[in-house]
N, CA, C and O atoms as a CHARMM CRD file, in Angstrom:
* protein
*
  320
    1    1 UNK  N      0.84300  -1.19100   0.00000 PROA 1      0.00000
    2    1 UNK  CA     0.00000   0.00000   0.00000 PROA 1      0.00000
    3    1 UNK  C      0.88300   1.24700   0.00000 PROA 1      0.00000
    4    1 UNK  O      1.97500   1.19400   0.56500 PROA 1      0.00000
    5    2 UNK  N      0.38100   2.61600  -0.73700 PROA 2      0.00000
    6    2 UNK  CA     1.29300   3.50800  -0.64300 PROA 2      0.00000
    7    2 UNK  C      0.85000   3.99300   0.44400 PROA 2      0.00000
    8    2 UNK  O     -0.30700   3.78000   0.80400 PROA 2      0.00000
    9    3 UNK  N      1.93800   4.92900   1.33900 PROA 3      0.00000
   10    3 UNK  CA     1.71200   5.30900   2.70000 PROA 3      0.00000
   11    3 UNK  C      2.02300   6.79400   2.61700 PROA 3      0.00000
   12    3 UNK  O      2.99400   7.11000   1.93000 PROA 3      0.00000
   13    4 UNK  N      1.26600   7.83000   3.28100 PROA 4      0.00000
   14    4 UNK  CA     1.39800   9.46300   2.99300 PROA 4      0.00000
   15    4 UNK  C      2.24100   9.49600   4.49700 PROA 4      0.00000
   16    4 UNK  O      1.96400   8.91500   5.54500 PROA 4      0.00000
   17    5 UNK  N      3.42100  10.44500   4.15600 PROA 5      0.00000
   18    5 UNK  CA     3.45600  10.85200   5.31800 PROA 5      0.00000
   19    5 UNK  C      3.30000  12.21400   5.57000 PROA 5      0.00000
   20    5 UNK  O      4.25000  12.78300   6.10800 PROA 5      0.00000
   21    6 UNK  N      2.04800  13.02100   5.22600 PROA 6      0.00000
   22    6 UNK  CA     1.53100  14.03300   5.56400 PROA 6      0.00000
   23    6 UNK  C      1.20400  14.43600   6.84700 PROA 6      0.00000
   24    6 UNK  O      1.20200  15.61800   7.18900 PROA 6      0.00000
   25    7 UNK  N      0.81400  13.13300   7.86900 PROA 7      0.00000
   26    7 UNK  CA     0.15100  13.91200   9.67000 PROA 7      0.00000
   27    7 UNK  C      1.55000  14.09500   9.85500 PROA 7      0.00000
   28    7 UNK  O      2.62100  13.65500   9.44000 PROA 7      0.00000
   29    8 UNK  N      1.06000  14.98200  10.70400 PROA 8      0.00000
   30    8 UNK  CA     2.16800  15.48400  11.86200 PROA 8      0.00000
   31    8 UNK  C      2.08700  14.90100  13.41700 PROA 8      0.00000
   32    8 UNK  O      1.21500  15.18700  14.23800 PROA 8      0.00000
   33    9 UNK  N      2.93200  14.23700  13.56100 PROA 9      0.00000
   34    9 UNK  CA     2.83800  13.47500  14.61100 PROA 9      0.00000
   35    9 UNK  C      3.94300  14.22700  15.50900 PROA 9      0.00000
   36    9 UNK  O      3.71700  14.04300  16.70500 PROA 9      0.00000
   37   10 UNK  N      4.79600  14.82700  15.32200 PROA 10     0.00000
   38   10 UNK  CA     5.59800  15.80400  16.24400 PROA 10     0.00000
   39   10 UNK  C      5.50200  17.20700  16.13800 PROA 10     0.00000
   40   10 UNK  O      5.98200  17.55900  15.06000 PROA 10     0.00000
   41   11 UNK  N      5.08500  18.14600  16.79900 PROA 11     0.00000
   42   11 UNK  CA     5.25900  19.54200  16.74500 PROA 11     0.00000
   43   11 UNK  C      7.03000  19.76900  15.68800 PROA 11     0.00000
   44   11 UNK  O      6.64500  20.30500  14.64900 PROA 11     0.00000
   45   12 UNK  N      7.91500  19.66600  15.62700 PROA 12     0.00000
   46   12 UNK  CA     9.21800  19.76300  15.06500 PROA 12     0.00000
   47   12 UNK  C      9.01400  19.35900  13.60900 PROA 12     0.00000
   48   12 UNK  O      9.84500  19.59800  12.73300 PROA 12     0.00000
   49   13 UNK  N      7.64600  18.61700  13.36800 PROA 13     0.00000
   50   13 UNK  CA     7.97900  17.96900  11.82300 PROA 13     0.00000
   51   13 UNK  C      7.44400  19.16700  11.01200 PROA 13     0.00000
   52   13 UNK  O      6.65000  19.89400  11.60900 PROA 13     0.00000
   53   14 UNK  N      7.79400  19.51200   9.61100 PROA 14     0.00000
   54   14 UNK  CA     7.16900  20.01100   8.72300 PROA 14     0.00000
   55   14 UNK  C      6.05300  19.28100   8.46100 PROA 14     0.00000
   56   14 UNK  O      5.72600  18.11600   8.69100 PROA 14     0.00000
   57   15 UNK  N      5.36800  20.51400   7.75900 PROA 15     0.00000
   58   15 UNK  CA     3.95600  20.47400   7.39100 PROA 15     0.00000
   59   15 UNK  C      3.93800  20.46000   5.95300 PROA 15     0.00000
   60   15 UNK  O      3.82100  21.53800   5.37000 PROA 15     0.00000
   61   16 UNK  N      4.08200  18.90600   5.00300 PROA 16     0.00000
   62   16 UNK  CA     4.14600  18.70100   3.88900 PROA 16     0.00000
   63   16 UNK  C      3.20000  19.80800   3.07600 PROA 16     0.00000
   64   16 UNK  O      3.55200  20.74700   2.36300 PROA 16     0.00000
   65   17 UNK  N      2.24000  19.47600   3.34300 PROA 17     0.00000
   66   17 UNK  CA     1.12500  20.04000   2.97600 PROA 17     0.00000
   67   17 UNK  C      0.45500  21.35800   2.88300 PROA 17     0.00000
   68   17 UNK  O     -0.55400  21.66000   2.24500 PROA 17     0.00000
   69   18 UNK  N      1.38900  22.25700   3.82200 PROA 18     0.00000
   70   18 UNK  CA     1.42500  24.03600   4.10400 PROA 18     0.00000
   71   18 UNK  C      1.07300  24.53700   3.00700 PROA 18     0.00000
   72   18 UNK  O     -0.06400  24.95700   2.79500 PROA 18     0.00000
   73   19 UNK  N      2.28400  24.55500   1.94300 PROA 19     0.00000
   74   19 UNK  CA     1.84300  25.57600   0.99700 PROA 19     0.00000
   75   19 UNK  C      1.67000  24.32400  -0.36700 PROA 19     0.00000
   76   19 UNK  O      2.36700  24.65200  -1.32700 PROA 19     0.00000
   77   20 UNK  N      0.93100  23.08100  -0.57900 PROA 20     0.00000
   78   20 UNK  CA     1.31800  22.70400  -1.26600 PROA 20     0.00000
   79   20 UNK  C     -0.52100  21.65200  -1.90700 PROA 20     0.00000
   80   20 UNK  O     -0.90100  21.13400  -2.95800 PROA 20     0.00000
   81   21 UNK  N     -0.95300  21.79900  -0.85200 PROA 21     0.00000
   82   21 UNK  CA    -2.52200  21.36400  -0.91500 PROA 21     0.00000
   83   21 UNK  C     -3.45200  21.61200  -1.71000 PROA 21     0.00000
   84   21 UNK  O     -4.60000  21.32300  -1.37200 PROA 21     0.00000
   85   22 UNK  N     -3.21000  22.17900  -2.90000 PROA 22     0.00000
   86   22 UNK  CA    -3.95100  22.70000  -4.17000 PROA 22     0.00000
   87   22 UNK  C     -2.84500  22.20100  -5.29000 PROA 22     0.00000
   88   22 UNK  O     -3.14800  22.38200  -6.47000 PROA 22     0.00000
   89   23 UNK  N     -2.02000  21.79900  -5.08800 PROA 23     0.00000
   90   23 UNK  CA    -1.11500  20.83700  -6.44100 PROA 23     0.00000
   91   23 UNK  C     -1.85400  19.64000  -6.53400 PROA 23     0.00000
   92   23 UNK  O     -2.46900  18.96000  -5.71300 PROA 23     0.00000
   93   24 UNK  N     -1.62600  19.55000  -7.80600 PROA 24     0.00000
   94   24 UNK  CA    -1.90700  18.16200  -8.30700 PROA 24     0.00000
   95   24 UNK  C     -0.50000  16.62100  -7.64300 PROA 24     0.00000
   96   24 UNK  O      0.72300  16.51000  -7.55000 PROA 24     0.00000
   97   25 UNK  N     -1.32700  16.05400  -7.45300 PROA 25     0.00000
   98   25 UNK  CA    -1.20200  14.37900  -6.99600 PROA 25     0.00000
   99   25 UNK  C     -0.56600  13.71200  -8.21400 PROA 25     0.00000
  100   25 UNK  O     -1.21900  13.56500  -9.24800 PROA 25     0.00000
  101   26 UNK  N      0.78000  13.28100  -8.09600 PROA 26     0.00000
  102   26 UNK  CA     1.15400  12.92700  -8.99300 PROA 26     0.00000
  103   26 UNK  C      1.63700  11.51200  -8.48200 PROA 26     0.00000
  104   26 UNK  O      2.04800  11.71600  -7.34000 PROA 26     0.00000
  105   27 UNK  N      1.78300  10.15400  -8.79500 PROA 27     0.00000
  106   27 UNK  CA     2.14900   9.01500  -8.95800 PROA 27     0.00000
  107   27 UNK  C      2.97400   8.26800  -9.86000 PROA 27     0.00000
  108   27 UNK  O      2.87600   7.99600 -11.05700 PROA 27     0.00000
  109   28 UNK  N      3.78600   8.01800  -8.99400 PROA 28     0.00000
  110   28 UNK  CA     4.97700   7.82000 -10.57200 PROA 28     0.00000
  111   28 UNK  C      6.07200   6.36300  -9.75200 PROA 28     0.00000
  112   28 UNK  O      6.59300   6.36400  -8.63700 PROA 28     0.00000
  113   29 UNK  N      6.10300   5.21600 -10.88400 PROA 29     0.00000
  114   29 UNK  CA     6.67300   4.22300 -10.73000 PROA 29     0.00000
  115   29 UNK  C      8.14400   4.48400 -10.13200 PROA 29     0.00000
  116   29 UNK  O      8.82100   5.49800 -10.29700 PROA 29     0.00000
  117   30 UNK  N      8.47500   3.35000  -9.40900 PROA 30     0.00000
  118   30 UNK  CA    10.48900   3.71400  -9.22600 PROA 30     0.00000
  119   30 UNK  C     11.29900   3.70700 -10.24500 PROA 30     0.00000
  120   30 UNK  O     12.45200   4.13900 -10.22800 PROA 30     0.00000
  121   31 UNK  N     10.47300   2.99400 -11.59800 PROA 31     0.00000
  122   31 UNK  CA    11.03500   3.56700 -12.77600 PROA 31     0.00000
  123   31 UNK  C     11.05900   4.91700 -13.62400 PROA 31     0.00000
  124   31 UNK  O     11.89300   5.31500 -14.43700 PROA 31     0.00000
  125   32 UNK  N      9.75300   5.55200 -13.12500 PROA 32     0.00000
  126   32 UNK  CA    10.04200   7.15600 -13.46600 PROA 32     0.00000
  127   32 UNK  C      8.71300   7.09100 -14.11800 PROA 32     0.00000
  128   32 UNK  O      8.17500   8.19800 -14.14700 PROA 32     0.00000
  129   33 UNK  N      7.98400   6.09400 -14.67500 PROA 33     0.00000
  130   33 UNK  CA     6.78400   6.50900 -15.36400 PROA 33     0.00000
  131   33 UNK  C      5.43300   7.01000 -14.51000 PROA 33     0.00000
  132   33 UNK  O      5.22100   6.77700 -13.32000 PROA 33     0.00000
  133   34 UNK  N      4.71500   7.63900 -15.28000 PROA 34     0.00000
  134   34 UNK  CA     3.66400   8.18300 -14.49300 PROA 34     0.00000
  135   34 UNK  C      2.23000   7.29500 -14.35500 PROA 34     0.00000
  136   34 UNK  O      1.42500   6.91100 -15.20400 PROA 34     0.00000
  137   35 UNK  N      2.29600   7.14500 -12.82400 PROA 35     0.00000
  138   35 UNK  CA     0.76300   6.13700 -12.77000 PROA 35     0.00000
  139   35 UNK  C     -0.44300   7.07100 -12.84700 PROA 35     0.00000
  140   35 UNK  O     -1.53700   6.86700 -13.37200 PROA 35     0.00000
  141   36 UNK  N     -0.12800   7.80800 -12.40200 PROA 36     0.00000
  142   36 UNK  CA    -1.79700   8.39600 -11.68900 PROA 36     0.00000
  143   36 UNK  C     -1.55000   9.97100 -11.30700 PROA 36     0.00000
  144   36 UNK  O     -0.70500  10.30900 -10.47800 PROA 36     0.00000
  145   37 UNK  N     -2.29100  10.78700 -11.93000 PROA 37     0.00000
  146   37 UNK  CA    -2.44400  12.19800 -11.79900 PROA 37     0.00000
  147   37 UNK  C     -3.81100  12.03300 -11.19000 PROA 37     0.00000
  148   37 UNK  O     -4.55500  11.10100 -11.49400 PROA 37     0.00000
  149   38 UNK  N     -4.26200  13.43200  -9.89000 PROA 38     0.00000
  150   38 UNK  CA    -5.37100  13.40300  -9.27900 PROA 38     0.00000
  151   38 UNK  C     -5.19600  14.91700  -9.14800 PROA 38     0.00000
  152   38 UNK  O     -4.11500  15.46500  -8.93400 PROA 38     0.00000
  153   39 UNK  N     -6.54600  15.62700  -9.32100 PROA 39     0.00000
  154   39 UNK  CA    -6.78400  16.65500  -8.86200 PROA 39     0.00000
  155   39 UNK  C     -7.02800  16.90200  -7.20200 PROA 39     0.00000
  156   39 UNK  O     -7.51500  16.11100  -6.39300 PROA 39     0.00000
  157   40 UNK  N     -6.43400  18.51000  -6.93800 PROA 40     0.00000
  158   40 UNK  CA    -6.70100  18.39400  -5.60000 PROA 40     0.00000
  159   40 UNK  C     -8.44800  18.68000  -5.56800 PROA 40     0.00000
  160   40 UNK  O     -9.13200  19.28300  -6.39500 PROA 40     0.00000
  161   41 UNK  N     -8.96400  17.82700  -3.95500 PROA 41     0.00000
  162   41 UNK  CA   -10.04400  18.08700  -4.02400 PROA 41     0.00000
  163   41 UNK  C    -10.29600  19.96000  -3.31800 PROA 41     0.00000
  164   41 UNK  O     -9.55900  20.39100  -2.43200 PROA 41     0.00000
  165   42 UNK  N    -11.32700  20.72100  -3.87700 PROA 42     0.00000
  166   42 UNK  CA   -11.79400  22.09100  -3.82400 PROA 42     0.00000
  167   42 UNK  C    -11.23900  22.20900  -2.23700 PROA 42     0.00000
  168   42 UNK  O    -10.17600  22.82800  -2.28200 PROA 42     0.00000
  169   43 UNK  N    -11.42100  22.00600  -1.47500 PROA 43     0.00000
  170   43 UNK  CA   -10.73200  22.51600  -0.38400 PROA 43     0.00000
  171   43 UNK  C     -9.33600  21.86700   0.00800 PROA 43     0.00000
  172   43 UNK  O     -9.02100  21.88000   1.19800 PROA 43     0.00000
  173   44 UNK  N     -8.38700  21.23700  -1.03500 PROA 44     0.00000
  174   44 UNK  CA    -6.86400  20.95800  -0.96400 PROA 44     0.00000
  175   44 UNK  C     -6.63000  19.80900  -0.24600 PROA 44     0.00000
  176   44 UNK  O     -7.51500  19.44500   0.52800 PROA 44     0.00000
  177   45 UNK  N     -5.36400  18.99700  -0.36400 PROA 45     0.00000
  178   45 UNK  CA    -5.12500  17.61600  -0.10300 PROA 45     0.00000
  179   45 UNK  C     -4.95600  17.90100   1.58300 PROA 45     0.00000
  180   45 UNK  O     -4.19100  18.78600   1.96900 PROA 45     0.00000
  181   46 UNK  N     -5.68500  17.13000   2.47600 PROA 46     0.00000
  182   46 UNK  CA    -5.13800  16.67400   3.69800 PROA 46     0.00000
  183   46 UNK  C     -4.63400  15.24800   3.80700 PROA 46     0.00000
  184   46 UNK  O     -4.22000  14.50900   2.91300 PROA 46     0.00000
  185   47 UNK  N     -4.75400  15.04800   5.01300 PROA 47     0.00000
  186   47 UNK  CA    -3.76300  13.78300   5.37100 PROA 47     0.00000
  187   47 UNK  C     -5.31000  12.67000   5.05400 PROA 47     0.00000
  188   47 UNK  O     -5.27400  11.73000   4.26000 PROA 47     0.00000
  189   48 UNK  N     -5.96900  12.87400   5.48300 PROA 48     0.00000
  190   48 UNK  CA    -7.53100  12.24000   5.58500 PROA 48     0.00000
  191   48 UNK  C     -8.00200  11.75100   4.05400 PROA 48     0.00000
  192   48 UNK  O     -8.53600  10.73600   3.60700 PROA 48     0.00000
  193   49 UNK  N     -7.59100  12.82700   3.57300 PROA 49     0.00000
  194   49 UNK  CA    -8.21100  12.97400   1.70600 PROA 49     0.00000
  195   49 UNK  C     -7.37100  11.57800   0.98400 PROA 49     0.00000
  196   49 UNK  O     -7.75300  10.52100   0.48200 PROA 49     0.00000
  197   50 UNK  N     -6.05900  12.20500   1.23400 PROA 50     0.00000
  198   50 UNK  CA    -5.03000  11.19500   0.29600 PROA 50     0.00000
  199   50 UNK  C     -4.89000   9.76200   0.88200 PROA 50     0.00000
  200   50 UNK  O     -4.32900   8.95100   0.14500 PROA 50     0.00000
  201   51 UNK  N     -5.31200   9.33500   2.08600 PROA 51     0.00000
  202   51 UNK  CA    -5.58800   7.95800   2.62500 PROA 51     0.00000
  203   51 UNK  C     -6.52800   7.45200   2.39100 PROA 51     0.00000
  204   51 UNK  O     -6.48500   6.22200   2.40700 PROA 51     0.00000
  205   52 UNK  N     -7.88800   8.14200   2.04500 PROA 52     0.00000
  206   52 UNK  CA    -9.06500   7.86300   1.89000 PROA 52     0.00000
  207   52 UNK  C     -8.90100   7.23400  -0.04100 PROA 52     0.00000
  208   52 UNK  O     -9.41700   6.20100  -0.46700 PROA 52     0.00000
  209   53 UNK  N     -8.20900   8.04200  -0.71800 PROA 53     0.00000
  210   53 UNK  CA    -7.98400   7.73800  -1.96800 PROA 53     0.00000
  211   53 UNK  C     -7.04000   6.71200  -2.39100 PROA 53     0.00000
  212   53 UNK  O     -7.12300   6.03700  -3.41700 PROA 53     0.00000
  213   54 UNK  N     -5.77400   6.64200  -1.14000 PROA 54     0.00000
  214   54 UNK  CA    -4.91300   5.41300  -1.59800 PROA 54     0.00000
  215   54 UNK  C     -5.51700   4.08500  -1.18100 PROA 54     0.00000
  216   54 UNK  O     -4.70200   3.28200  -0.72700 PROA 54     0.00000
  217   55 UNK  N     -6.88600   3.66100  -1.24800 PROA 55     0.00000
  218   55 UNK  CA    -7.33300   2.78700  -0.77300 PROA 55     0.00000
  219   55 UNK  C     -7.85000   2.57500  -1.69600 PROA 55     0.00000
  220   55 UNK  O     -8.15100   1.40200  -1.91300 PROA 55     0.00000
  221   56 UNK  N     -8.19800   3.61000  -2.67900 PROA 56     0.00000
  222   56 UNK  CA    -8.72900   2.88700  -3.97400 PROA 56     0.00000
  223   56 UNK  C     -7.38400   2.89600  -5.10800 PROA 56     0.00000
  224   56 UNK  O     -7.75900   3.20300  -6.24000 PROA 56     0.00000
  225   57 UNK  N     -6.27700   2.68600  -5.02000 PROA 57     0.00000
  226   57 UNK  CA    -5.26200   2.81700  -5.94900 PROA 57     0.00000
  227   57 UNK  C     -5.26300   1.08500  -6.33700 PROA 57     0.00000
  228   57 UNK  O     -5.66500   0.08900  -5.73600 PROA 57     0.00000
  229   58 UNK  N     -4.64300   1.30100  -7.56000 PROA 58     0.00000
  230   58 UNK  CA    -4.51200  -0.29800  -8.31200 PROA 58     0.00000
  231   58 UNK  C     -3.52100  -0.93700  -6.99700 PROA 58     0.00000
  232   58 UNK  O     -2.77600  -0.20300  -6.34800 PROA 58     0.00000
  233   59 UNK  N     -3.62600  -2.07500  -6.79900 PROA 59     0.00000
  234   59 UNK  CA    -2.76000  -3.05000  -5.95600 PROA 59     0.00000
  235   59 UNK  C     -1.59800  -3.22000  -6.66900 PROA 59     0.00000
  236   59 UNK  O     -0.57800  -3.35800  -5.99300 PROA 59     0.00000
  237   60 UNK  N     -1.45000  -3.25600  -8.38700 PROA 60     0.00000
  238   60 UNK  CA    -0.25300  -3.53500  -8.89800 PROA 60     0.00000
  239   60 UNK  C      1.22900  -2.61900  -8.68900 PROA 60     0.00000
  240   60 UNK  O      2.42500  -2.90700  -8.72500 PROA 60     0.00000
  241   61 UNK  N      0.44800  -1.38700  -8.45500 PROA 61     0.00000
  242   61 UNK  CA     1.44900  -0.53000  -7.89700 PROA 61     0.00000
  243   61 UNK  C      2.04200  -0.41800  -6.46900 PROA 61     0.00000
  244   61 UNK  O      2.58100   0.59000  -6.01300 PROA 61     0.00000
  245   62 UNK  N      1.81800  -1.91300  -5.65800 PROA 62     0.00000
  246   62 UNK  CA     2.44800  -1.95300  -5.11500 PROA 62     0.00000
  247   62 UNK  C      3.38300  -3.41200  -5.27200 PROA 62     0.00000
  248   62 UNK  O      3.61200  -4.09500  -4.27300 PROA 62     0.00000
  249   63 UNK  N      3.68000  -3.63900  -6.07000 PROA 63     0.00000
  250   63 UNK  CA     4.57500  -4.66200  -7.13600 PROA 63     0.00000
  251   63 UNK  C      5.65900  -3.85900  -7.79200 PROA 63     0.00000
  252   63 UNK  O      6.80600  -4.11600  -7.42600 PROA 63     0.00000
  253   64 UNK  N      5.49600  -2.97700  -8.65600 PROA 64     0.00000
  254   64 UNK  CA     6.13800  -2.30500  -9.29700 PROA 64     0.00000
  255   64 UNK  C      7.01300  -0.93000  -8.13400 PROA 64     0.00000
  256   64 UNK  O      8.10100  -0.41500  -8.39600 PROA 64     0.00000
  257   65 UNK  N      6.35100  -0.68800  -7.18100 PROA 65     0.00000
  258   65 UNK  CA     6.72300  -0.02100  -6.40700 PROA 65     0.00000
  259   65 UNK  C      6.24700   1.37600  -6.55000 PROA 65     0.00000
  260   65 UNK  O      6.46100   1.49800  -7.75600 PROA 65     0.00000
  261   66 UNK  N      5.67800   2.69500  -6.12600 PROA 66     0.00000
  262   66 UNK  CA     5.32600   4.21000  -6.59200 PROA 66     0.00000
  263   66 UNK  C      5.84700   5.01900  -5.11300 PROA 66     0.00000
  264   66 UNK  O      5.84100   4.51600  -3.98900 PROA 66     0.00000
  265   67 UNK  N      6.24000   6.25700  -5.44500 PROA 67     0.00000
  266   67 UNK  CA     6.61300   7.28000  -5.34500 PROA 67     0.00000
  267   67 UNK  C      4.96800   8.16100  -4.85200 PROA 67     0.00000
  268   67 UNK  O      4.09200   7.98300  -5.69800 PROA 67     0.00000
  269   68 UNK  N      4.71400   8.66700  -4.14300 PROA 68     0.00000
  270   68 UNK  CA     4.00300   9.97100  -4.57400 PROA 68     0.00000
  271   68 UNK  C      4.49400  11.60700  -4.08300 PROA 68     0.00000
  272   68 UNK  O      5.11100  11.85600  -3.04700 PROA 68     0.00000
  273   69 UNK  N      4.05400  12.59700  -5.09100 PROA 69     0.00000
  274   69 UNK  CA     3.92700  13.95400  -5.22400 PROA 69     0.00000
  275   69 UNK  C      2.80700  14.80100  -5.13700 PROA 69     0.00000
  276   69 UNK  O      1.80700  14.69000  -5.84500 PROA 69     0.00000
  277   70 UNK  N      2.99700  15.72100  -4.18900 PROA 70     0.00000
  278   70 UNK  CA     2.11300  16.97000  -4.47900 PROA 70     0.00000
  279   70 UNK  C      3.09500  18.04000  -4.90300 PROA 70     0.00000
  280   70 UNK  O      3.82900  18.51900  -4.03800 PROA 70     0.00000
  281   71 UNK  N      3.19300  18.53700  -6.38600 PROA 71     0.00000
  282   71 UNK  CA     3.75400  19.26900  -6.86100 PROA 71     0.00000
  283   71 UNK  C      4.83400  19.03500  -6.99400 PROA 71     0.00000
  284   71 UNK  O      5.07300  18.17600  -7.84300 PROA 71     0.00000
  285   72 UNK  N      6.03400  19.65700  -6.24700 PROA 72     0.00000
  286   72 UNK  CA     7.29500  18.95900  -5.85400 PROA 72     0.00000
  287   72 UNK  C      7.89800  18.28200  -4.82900 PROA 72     0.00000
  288   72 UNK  O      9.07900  18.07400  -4.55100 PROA 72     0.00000
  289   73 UNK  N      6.67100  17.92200  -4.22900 PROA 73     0.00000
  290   73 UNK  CA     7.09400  17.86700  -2.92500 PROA 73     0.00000
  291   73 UNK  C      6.65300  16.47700  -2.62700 PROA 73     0.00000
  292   73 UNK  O      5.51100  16.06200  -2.82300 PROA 73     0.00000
  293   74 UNK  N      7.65200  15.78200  -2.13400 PROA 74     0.00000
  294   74 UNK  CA     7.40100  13.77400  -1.92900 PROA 74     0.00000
  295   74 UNK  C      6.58100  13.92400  -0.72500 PROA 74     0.00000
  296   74 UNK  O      6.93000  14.54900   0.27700 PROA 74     0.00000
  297   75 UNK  N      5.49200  13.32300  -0.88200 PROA 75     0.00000
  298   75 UNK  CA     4.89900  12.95700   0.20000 PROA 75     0.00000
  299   75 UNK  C      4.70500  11.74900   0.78100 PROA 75     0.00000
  300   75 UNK  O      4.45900  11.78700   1.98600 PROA 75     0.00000
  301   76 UNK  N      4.74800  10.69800   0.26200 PROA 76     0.00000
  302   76 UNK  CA     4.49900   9.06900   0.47300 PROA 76     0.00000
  303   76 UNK  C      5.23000   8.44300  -0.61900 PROA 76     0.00000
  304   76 UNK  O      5.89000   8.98900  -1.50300 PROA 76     0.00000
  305   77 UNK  N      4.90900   6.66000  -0.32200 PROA 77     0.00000
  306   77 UNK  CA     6.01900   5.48600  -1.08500 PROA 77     0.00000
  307   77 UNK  C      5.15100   4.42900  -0.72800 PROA 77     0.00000
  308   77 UNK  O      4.39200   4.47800   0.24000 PROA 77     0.00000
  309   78 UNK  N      5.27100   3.33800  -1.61200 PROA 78     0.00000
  310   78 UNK  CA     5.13600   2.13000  -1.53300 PROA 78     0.00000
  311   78 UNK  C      6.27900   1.46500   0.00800 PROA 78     0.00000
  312   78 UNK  O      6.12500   0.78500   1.02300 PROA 78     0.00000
  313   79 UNK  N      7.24800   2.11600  -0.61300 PROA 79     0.00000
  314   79 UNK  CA     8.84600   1.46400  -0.20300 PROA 79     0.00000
  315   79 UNK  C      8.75900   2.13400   1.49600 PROA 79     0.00000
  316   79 UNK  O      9.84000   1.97800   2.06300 PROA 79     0.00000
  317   80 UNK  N      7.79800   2.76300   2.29200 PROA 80     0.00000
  318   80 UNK  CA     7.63600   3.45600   3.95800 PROA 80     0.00000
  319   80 UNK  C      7.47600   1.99300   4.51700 PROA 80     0.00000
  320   80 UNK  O      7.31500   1.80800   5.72300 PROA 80     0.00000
């Protein structure tokens, strides 16, 4: 399963998600190809949103292994 690490579980951690919650969701193999583009939903990606959605992602991508992005910014992996 891919895993977000968007919550903040320590006051000290960055906040993936600050300025970055209205980019598009990008999914992309450990080979570099692109699985899955997602729009952000109208009020922007939380931690809640993108767990709720990696539950419907293909299972094969966790064979092949994926990466995910909001914009530029890594947020989750198969490989956590």
């Amino acid at each position: 399963m891919l895993t977000f690490i968007t919550d903040i579980v320590n006051p000290k951690e960055p906040d993936l998600l600050a300025n970055n919650q209205h980019e598009t969701l990008l999914i992309i193999s450990l080979e570099g190809q692109l699985l899955g583009r997602y729009t952000p939903p109208k009020g922007g990606w939380s931690h809640e949103t993108l767990c709720d959605l990696a539950e419907c992602f293909p299972q094969q991508w966790e064979f092949c292994g994926a990466d995910a992005l909001i914009g530029q910014c890594f947020v989750g992996s198969t490989e956590i």
